[in-house]
C-alpha positions in Angstrom: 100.8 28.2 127.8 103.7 30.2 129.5 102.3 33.3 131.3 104.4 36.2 132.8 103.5 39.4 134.8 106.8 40.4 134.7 106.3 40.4 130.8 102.9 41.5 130.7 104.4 44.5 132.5 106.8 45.0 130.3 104.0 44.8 127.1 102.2 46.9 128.9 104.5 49.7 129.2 106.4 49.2 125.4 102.2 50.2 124.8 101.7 53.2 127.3 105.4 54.5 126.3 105.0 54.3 122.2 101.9 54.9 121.4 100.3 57.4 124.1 103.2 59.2 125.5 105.1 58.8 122.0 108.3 58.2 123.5 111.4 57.0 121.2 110.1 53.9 119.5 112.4 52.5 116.5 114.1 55.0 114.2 112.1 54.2 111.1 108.9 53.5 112.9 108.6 57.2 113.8 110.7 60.8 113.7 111.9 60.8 117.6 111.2 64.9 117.8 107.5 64.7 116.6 106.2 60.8 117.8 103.1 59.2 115.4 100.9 61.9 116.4 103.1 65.1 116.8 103.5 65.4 120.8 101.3 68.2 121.0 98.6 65.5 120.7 99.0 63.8 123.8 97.1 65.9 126.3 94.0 65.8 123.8 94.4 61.6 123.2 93.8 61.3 127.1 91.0 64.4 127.5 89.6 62.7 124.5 89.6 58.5 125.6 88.6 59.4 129.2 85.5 62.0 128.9 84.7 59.7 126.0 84.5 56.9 127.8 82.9 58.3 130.8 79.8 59.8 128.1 79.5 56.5 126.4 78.8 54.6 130.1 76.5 58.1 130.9 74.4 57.9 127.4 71.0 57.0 127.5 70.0 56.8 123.6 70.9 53.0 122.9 71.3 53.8 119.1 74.2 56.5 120.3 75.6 54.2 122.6 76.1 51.3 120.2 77.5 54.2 117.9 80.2 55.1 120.7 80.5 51.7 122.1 82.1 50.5 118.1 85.2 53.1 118.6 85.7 52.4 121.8 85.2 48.9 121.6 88.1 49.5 118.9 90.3 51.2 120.7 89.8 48.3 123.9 90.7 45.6 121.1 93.5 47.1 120.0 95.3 47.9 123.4 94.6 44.0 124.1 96.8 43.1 121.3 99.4 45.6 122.2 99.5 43.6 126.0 99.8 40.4 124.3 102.4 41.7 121.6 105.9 40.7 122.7 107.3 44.6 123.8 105.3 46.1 121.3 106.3 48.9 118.9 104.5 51.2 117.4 105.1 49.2 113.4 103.7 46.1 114.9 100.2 48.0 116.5 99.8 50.8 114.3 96.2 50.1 113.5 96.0 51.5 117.2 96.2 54.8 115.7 92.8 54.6 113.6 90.7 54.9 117.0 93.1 57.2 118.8 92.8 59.9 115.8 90.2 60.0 116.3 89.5 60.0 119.8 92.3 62.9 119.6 89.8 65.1 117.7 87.4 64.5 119.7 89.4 66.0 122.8 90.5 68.7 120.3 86.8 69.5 119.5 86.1 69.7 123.4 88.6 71.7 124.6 87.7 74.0 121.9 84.2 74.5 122.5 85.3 75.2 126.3 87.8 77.7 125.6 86.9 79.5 122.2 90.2 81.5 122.0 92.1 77.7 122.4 91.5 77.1 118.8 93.5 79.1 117.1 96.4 78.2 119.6 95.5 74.4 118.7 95.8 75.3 114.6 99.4 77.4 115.0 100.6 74.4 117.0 99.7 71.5 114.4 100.7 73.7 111.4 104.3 74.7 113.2 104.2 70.8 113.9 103.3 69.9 110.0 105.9 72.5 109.1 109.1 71.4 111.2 107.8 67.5 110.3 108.2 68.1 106.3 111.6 70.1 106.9 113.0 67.5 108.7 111.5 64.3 107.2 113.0 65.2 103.6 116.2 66.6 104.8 118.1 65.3 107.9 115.7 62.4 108.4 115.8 61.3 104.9 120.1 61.2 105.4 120.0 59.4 109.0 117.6 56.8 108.0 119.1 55.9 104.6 121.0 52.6 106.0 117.7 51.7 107.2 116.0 51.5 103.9 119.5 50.5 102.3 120.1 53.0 99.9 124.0 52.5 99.8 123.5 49.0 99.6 121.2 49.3 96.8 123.0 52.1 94.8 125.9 50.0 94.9 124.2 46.9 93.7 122.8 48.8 90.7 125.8 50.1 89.8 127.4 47.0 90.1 125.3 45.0 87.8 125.4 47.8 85.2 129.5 47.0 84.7 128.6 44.2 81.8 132.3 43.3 81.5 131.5 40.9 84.8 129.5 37.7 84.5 128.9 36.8 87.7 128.0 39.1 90.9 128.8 38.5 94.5 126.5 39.9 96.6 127.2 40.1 100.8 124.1 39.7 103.2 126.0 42.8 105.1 123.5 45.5 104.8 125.3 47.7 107.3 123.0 47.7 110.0 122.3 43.7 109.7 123.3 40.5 108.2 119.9 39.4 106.4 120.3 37.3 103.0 117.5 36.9 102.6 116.8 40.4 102.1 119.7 41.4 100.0 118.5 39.1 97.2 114.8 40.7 97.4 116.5 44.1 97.1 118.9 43.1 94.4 116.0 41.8 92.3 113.9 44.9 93.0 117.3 47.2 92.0 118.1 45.2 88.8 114.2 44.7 87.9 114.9 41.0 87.5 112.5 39.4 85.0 110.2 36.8 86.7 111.4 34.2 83.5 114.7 34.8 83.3 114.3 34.3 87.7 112.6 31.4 86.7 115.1 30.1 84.4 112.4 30.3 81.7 114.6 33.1 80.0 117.8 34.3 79.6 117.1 38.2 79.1 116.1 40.5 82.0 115.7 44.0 81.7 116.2 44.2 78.2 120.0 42.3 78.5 121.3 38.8 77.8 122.7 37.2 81.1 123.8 34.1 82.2 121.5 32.0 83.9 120.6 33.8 87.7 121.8 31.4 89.7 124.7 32.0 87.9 125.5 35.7 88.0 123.9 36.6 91.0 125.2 35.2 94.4 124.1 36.1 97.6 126.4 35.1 100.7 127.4 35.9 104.3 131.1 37.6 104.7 132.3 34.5 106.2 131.5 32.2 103.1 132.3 35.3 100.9 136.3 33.8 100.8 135.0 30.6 100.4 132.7 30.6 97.3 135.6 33.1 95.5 138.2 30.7 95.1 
């Protein structure tokens, strides 16, 4: 077993910088101007986990305790597999978030009952948040992440394979923003609804059209074998 403090730093920060200050995580894992949780949710996640804690170690009715000590325990768990996740992101522990909701809520709920006149300050700032989130999630977000999720790839596959005066298509593992395969053939089958016979040679109709056999009309290949296999 190799062990590392100089890595377990480095997990421990790609934890602390993701998922409780919401810093810039991947692209598609999370909108950079709002975070997983909207921003304005950060000082209420830390009231929330510490006076939390500090009430479940204070608690004298053992029934409540073991009540309190299940979330927290939950949220303990979870940051132990975000140290031990290789640089974590937030894809890779998002079931972090189920404990941290809630502990959010819970620091809402508190500050709140402290300062009465908070809560309607609290409400304007999550439904501004909601409101910039949608406006930018199905308009400028939707046109910047589209290499991500491979919509030009996949538009150009399906139109592609609707041209029925070719036999055979040649498909590149370019996807712009990596060379994957593997992936290109799992698109291209999702695109052209590829019949799980005619995949499995049991058929030669898909989607309602007589094709060659797949492995004959579909091939998937890297750029560099793309000269190759066309001669």
């Amino acid at each position: 077993m190799n062990f590392s403090f100089a890595q377990l730093g480095k997990n421990a920060w790609a934890l602390f910088s993701h998922v409780f200050l919401q810093l810039p995580d991947i692209f598609f894992n999370s909108i950079p101007a709002f975070g997983p949780l909207y921003h304005v949710s950060i000082p209420f996640v830390f009231v929330g986990i510490i006076v939390f804690t500090i009430q479940l170690f204070r608690e004298k009715n053992i029934e409540k305790q073991t009540q309190m000590l299940a979330l927290w325990g939950f949220l303990v768990t979870r940051i132990w597999v975000g140290l031990i996740t290789y640089e974590v992101n937030i894809n890779r522990v998002n079931i972090i978030f189920y404990p941290i909701i809630l502990l959010c809520a819970y620091g809402i709920g508190l500050a709140v009952r402290k300062w009465k006149k908070l809560w309607p300050v609290v409400a304007a700032a999550y439904g501004i948040s909601s409101i910039l989130f949608f406006g930018t999630y199905f308009t400028t977000y939707a046109e910047e992440s589209r290499e991500y999720y491979n919509k030009d790839f996949m538009e150009a596959v399906a139109e592609a394979d609707s041209l029925e005066e070719y036999e055979s298509l040649y498909i590149t593992g370019n996807l712009g923003w990596q060379f994957n395969r593997d992936a290109t053939e799992i698109l291209t089958q999702y695109v052209c609804k590829i019949d799980a016979q005619y995949y499995q040679g049991k058929s030669n109709v898909s989607n309602g059209r007589e094709l060659p056999a797949y492995a004959d009309r579909y091939h998937y290949i890297y750029p560099e074998q793309q000269a190759a296999e066309l001669v």
